[in-house]
N, C-alpha and C positions, 0 to 999 in steps of 0.2 A: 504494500500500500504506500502511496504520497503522503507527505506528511500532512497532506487537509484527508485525506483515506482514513490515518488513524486517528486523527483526533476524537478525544471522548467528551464527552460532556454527561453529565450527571442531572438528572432530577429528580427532585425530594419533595415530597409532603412537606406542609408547615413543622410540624412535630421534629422531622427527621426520622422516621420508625419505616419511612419506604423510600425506597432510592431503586431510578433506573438507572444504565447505563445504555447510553445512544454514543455508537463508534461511527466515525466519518462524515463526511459532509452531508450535510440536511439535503433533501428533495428542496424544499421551498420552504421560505417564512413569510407568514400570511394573516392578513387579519382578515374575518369573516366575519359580512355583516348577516350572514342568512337568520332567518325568522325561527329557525331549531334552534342554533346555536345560541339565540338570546334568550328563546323559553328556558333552556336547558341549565342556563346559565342563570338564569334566575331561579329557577328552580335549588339551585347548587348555594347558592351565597344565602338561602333563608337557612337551609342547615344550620346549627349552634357550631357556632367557633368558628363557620367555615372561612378563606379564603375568598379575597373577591374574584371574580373570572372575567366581567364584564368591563371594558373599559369606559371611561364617561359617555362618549358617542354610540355605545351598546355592542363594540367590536368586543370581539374576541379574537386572541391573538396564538397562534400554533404556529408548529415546528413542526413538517411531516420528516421522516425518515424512514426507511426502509425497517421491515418488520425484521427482518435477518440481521438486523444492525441494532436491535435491542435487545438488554436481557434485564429482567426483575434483578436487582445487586440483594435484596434485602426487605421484607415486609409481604409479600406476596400474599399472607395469611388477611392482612389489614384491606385487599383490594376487593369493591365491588363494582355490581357492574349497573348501569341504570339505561333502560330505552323506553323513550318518548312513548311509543306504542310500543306492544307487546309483537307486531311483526316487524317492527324496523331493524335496519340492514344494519345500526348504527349503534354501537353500545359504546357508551360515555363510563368510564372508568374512576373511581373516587376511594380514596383512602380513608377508611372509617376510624382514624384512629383521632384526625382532626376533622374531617369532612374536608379535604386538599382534593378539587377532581387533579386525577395525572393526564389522561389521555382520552384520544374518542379511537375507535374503532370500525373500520365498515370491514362487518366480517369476511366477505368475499375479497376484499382486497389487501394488497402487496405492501401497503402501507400503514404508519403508523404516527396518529397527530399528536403530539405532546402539547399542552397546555405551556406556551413561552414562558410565565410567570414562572412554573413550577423548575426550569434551567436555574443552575450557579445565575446569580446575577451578571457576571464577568465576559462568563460565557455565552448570552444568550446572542445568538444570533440576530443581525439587522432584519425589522422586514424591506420583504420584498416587492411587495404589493399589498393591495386590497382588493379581496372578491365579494362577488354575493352584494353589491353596493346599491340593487335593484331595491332589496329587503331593509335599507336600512331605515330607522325610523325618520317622520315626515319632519322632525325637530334638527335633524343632524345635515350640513353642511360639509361635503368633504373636498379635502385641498386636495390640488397637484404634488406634493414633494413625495408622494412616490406613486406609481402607475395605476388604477383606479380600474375593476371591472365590475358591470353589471354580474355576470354570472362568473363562471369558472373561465377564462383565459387562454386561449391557445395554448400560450406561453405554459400556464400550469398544469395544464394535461399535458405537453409533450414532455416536462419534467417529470410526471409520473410514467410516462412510456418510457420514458427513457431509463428511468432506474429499476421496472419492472423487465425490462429487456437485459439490465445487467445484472438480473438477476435470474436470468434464463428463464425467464415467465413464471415462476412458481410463486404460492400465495402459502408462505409459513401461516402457520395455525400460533396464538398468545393462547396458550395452556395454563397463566399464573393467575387467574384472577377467577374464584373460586364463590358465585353466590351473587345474588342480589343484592341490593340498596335496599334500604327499605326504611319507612318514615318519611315518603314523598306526599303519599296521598295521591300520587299519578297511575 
């Protein structure tokens, strides 16, 4: 690997009781204005004690990486899992130890979203854009200082083809996260 191949970057729960490990360079950093991502996110920050997720404009801000380039370091017992509906592709990941969501999930897919917040501060990656800015509430106003889309991006799907392809098309299975949420009321 190049030295941006092996770099690691860590994310923790508020507490510190769960910590990932993401090796290499990210697919993309992204804030998402979609209409899930703020229910979801709202739903996460009424938890006790939790983490906020949502930025003041209602973005939420991820770090995709390749599912093959992350591993549980520690807490795996602490992780659950939470989806909107009961057949969504998408399960939202959260540390019950503080209510810290870590990551989201689209099960069939190669990829893996980490919640930017929950990176070393040091480390966390610029973003890159803004997607999903169709969705975003009718109160928020957004700038040019970095690239703006209604939906998902060329740009961002070829970066997922792209690190799906260097990964010879296979969709790793996340086997640590054991159980439901539960205390939503969703």
């Amino acid at each position: 690997m190049t030295g941006s191949e092996s770099r690691t970057l860590n994310a923790r729960c508020t507490c510190g009781q769960v910590q990932l490990r993401a090796t290499g360079r990210p697919i993309v950093a992204a804030a998402c204005y979609c209409a899930s991502c703020r229910k979801a996110g709202g739903l996460f920050e009424a938890l006790p004690g939790a983490a906020s997720v949502l930025n003041s404009d209602g973005s939420t801000d991820f770090v995709l990486f390749r599912k093959d380039r992350i591993d549980c370091v520690r807490g795996a017992d602490q992780l659950r899992e939470h989806r909107l509906t009961p057949t969504s592709k998408t399960r939202r990941v959260v540390a019950i130890c503080c209510n810290a969501p870590m990551f989201l999930e689209f099960s069939s897919g190669h990829w893996l979203t980490l919640y930017r917040q929950r990176l070393d501060q040091e480390a966390r990656p610029p973003l890159e854009m803004r997607v999903m800015t169709r969705d975003r509430r009718a109160d928020v106003t957004i700038t040019n200082d970095l690239p703006n889309y209604a939906g998902h991006s060329g740009k961002f799907m070829l970066k997922l083809i792209g690190a799906w392809a260097a990964m010879a098309f296979r969709t790793p299975k996340i086997d640590y996260v054991k159980g439901e949420l539960d205390g939503h009321g969703t």
